[in-house]
C-alpha positions as CSV (number, residue, x, y, z in Angstrom):
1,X,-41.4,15.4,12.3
2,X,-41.9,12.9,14.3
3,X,-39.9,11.0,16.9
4,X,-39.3,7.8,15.0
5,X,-38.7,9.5,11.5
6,X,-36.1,12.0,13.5
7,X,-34.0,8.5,15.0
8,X,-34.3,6.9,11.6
9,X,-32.6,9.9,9.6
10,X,-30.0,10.6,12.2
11,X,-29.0,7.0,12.0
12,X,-29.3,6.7,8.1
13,X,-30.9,3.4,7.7
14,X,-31.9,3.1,4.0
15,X,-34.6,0.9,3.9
16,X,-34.9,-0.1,7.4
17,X,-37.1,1.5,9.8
18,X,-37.6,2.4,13.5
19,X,-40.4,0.0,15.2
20,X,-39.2,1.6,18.6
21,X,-37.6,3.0,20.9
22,X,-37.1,2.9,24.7
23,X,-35.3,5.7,27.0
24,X,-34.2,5.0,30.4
25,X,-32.4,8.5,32.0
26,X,-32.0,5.9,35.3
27,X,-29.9,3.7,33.1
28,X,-28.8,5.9,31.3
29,X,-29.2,4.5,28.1
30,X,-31.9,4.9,24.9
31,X,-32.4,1.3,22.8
32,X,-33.9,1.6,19.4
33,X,-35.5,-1.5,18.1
34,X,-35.0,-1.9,14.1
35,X,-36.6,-3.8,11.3
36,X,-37.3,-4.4,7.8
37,X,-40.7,-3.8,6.2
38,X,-42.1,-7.5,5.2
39,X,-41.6,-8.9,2.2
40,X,-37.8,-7.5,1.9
41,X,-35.5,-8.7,-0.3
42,X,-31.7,-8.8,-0.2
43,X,-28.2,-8.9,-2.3
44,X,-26.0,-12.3,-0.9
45,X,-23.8,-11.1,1.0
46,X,-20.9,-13.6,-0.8
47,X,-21.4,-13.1,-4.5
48,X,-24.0,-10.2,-4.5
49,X,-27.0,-11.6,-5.7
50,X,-29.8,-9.6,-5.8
51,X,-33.5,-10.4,-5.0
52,X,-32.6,-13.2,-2.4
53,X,-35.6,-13.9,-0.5
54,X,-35.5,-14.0,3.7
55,X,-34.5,-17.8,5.5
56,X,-34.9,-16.6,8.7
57,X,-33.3,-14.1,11.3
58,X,-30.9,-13.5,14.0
59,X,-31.3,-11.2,17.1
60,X,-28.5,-8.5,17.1
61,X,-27.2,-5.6,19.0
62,X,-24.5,-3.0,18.3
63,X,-23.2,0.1,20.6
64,X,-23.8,3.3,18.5
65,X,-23.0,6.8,19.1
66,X,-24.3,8.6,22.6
67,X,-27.7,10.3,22.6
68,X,-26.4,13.4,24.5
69,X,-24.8,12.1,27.6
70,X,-26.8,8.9,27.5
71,X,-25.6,5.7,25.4
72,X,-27.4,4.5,22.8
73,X,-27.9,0.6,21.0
74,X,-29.4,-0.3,17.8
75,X,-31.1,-3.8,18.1
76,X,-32.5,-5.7,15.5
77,X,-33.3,-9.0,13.6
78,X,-30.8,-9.3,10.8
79,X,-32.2,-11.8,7.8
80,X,-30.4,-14.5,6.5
81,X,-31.3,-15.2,3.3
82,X,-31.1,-18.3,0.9
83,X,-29.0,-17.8,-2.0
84,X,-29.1,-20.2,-4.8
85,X,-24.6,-20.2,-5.4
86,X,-23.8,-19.3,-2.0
87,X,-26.8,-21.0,0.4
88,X,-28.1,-19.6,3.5
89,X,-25.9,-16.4,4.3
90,X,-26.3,-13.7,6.8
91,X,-26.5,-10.7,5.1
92,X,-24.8,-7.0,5.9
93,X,-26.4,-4.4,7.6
94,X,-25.7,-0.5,6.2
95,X,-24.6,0.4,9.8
96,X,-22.2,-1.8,10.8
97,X,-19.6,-3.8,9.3
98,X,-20.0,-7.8,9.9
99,X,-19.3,-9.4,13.1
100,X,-18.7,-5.8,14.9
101,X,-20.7,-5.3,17.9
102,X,-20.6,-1.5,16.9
103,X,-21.9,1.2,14.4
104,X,-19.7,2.4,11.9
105,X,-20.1,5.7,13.4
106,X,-19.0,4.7,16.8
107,X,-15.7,3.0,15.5
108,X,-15.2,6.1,13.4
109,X,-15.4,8.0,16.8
110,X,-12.7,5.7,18.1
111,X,-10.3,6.0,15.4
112,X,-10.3,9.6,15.7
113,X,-9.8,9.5,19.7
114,X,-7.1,7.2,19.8
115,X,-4.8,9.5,17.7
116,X,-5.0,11.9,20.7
117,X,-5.3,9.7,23.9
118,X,-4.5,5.8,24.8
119,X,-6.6,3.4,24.7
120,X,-7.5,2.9,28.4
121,X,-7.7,6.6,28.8
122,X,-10.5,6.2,26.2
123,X,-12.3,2.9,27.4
124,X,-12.9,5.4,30.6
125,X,-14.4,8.0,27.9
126,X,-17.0,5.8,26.0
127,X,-17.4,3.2,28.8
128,X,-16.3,-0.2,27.2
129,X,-13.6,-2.9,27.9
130,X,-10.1,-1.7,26.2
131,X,-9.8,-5.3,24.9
132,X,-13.1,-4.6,22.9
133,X,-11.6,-1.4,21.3
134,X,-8.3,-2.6,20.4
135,X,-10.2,-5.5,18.3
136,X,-11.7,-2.5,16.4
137,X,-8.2,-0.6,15.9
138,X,-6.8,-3.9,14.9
139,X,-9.1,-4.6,12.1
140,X,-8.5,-1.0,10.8
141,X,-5.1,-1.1,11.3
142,X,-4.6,-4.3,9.1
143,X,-7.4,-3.0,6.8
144,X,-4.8,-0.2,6.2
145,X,-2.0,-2.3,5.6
146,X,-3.4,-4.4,3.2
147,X,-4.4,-1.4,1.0
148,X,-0.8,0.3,1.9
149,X,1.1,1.1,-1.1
150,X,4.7,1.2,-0.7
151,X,6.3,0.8,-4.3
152,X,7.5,3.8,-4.1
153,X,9.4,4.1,-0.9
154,X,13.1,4.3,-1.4
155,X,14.4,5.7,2.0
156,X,13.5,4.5,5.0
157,X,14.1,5.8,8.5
158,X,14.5,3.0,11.6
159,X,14.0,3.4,15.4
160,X,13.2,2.4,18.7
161,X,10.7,4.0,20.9
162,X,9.1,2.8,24.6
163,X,5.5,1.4,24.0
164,X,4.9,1.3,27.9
165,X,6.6,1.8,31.1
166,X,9.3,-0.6,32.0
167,X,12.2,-2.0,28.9
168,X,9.4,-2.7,26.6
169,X,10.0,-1.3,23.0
170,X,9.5,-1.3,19.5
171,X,11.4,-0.6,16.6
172,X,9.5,1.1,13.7
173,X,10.3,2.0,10.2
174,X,9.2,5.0,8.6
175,X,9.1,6.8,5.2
176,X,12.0,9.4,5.0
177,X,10.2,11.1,2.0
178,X,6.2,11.2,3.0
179,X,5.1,11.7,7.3
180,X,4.0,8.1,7.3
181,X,4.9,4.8,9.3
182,X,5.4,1.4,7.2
183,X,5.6,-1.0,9.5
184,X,6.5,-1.6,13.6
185,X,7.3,-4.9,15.4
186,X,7.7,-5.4,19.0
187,X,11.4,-5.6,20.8
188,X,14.8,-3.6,19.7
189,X,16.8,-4.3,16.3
190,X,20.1,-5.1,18.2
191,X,23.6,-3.1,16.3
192,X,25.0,-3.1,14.3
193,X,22.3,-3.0,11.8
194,X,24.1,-3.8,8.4
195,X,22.5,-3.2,5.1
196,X,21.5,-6.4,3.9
197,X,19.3,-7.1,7.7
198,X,17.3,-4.2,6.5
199,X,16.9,-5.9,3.0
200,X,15.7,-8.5,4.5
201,X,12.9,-6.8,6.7
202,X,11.9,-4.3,3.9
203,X,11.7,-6.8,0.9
204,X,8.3,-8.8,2.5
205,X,6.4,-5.3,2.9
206,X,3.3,-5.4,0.5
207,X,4.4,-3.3,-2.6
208,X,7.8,-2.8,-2.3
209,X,9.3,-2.5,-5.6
210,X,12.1,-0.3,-5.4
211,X,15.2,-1.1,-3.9
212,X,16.2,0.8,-0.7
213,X,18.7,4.3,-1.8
214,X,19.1,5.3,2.1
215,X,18.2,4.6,5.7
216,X,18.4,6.3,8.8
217,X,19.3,4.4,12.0
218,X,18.7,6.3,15.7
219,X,19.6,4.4,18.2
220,X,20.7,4.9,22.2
221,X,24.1,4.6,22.9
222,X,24.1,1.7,25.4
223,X,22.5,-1.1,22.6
224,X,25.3,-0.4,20.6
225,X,27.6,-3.7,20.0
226,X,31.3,-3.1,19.8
């Protein structure tokens, strides 16, 4: 197998292909140049029209997983093509999700990390900005939410933890019933916490149906209100 059939497998790109490639062990870095063979037509990336012919391209570049201990970029010209509904649209590679300057595979890789480490202990890992991995856990995280399901949630379990050092907290609600967390907003729920407050916070939540049975409050003696 060649070199250029062995990158294009690895990185699973469908109908796109490796033109080439470009290792530099001083750099420390391998760039793979991709393209599409000519003639290529495309589904709208709006209302999924297939057989949309190329407008033109844009340049584009995304991070992707290291090549051993080196770090590795995909590069290529992304078509826009002219759809007769939705006009001239830029359409979706299979490797990255729109506007990300990553590969699916590397934002996979930082999901899993930042259940076991913070995020600026893992900008120190893969080499990039925090601010550029907390866009990708925010897009997941609200991706999440948005597909949350919680008609069935009946009890619900409230408190306050410290989200750095210093008096900086939030207050989270969780499932009593099912190892999950529903929702967490910065700052402390000040006591007494009556019944209908929590009413109030828990109605708005995406597919809440059920009216609350029971909740759990934990909370440190000294933000307790006489």
């Amino acid at each position: 197998m060649k070199d250029k059939e062995l990158f294009q497998k690895a990185i699973g790109l469908g109908p796109w292909f490796v033109v080439s490639y470009e290792f530099d062990p001083d750099e420390g870095r391998l760039d793979i140049e991709l393209d599409f063979p000519p003639g290529s037509t495309f589904a709208c990336p709006e209302c999924n029209a297939e057989g949309c012919k190329v407008y033109d391209t844009e340049k584009k570049s995304w991070r992707h997983l290291n090549f051993f201990q080196y770090e590795a970029y995909l590069h290529a010209r992304v078509p826009r093509v002219h759809c007769k509904k939705c006009g001239v649209k830029l359409v979706k590679v299979p490797w990255a999700r729109p506007g990300s300057g990553f590969t699916l595979l590397f934002e996979a890789m930082v999901m899993i990390l930042a259940r076991e480490m913070p995020v600026k202990a893992m900008s120190k890992i893969v080499k990039e900005h925090d601010t550029r991995l907390w866009r990708i856990l925010d897009h997941y995280v609200e991706e999440a939410r948005r597909e949350g399901d919680c008609s069935s949630v009946t009890e619900v379990g409230v408190d306050e933890t410290s989200s750095k050092r210093g008096h900086n907290y939030v207050t989270l609600f969780v499932d009593l019933e099912e190892p999950r967390t529903l929702f967490v907003t910065e700052g402390k729920v000040r006591m007494p916490l009556r019944w209908t407050d929590l009413e109030k916070i828990w109605s708005p939540i995406k597919g809440r149906q059920k009216p609350l049975k029971r909740s759990v409050v934990t909370w440190h003696q000294p933000l307790l209100r006489v």
